[in-house]
C-alpha positions in Angstrom: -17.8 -4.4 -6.9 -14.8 -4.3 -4.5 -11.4 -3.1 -5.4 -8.3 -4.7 -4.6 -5.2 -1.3 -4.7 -1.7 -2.8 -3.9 1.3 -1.4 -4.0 4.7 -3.4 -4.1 7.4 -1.7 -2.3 10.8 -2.9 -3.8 13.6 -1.9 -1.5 17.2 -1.8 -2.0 18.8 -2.6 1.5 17.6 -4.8 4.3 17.8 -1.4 6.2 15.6 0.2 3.8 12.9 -2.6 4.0 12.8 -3.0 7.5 12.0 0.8 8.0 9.2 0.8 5.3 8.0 -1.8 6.9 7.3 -0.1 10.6 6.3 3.0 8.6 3.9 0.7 7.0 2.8 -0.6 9.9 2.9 1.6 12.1 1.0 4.4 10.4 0.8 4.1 6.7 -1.9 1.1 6.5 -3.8 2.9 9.2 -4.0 6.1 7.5 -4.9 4.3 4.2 -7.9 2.9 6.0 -8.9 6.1 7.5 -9.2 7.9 4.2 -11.5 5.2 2.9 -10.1 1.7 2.7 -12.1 -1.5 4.0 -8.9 -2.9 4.7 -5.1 -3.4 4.3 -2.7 -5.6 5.0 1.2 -6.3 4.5 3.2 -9.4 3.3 6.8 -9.9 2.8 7.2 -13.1 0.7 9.9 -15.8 1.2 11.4 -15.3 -2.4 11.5 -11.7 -2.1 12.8 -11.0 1.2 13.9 -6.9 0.2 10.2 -6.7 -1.1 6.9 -6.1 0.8 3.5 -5.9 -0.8 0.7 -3.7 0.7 -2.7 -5.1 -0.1 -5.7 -2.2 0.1 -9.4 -3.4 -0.5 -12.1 -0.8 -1.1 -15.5 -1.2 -1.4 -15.5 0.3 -4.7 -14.4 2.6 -8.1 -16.0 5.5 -6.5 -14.5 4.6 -3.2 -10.9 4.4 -4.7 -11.7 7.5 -6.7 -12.5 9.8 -3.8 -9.4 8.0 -1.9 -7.1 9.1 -5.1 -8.7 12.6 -5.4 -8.5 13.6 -1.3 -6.3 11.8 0.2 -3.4 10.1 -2.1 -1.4 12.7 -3.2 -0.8 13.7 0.5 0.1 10.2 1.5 2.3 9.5 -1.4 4.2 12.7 -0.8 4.8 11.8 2.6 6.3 8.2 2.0 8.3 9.6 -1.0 9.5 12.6 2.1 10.1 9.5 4.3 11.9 7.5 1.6 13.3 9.6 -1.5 15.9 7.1 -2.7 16.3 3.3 -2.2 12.4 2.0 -2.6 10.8 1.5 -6.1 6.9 1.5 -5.9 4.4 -0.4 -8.3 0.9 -0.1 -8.2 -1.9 -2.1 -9.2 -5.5 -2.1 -9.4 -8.1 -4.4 -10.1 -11.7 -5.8 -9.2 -12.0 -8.1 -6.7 -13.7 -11.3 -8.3 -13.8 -13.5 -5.7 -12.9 -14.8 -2.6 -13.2 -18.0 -0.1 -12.9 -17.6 3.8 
């Protein structure tokens, strides 16, 4: 069953945001899917405009496991290097139940 990782990147300045964002975009979701993700994207919602929400699918537990155990603590060390005050992450994980193209 397919996994569904996101993390919600809370920023504190329009500054802030802005640069997660092209770090997100620029390199980030790329290296995410390198180390073993189907897929990622990014939103920003309307309501939350200092918010973005990165959305990981992977195919999946063991998937996320081996993701977590050889490549996360590298990747989450360099976007806490990048950003070490003025971003709040939250994470989430859940199976994928569904979905309709």
């Amino acid at each position: 069953m397919a996994i569904e990782y996101v993390v919600r990147c809370v920023c504190e300045s329009a500054d802030v945001c802005a640069r997660m964002e092209r770090w997100l975009l620029d390199a980030h979701l790329g290296d995410i899917v390198a180390a073993g993700a189907q897929r990622a994207e990014l939103t920003r919602f309307d309501d939350a405009p200092l918010t973005v929400e990165a959305r990981y699918r992977f195919a999946d537990r063991d998937a996320f496991a081996r993701y977590e155990r050889d490549h996360a603590p590298r990747l989450r060390a360099e976007g806490r290097a990048l950003f070490p005050t003025g971003v709040r992450f939250e994470r989430r994980l859940g199976d994928l139940l569904g979905e309709r193209a």
